[in-house]
C-alpha positions in Angstrom: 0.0 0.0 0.0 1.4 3.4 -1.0 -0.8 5.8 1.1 -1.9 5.0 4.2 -4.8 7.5 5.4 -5.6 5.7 8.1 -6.6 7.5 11.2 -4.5 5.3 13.3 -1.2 6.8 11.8 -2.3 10.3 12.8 -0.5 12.0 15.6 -3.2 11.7 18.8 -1.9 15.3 20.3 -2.9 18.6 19.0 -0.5 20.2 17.0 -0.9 23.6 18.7 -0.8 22.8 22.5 -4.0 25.0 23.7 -5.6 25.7 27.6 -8.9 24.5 27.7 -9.8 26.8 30.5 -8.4 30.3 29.3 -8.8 32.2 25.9 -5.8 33.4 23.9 -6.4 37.1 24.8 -7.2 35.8 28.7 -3.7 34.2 28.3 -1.9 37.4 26.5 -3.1 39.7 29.5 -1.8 36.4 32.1 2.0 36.9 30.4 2.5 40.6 30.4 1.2 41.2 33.6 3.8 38.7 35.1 6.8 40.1 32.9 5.8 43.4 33.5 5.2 43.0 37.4 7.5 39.8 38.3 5.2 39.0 41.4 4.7 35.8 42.6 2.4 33.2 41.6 -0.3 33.7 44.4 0.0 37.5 44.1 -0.7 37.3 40.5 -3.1 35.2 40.9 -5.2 37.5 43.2 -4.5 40.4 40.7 -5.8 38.6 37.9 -8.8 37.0 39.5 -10.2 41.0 39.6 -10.0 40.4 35.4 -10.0 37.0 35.1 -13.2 35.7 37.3 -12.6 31.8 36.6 -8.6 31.9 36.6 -7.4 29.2 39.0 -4.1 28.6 41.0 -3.5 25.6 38.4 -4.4 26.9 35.2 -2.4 29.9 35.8 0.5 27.9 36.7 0.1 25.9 33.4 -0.2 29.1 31.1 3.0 30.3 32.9 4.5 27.3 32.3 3.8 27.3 28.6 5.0 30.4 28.1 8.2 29.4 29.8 7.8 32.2 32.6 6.8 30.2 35.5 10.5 30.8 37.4 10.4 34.6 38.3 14.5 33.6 38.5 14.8 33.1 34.6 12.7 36.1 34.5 15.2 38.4 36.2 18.2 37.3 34.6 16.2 37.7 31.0 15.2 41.6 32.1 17.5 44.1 30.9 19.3 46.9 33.8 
């Protein structure tokens, strides 16, 4: 057989990993606010939850995560003096 459309040869993950709980603008707001502020986790958390009504400590730990921002340490080094 020469092509194989089968569904079982498909990749099973999403090509674009997504949050199921937060919109791409919801997330946009999430990662300037922590590179702009550098707060903690819980203290961005309560700042956001004014904006972001159904943010949780998990999913915003996930976004940040994605994004590759959940260490405030890498974030320091990263910001220019």
């Amino acid at each position: 057989m020469e092509n194989q459309d089968f569904v079982e040869d498909a990749p099973r993950r999403p090509k674009v990993i997504r949050s199921t709980v937060l919109a791409p603008k919801e997330e946009a707001i999430i990662v300037m606010f922590r590179k702009h502020t550098l707060l903690p986790l819980d203290d961005c958390l309560y700042a956001l939850q004014v904006t972001i009504a159904h943010l949780t400590r998990p999913s915003l730990h996930w976004c940040l995560q994605r994004h590759g921002i959940s260490r405030l340490s890498k974030l320091e080094t990263d910001k220019p003096k």
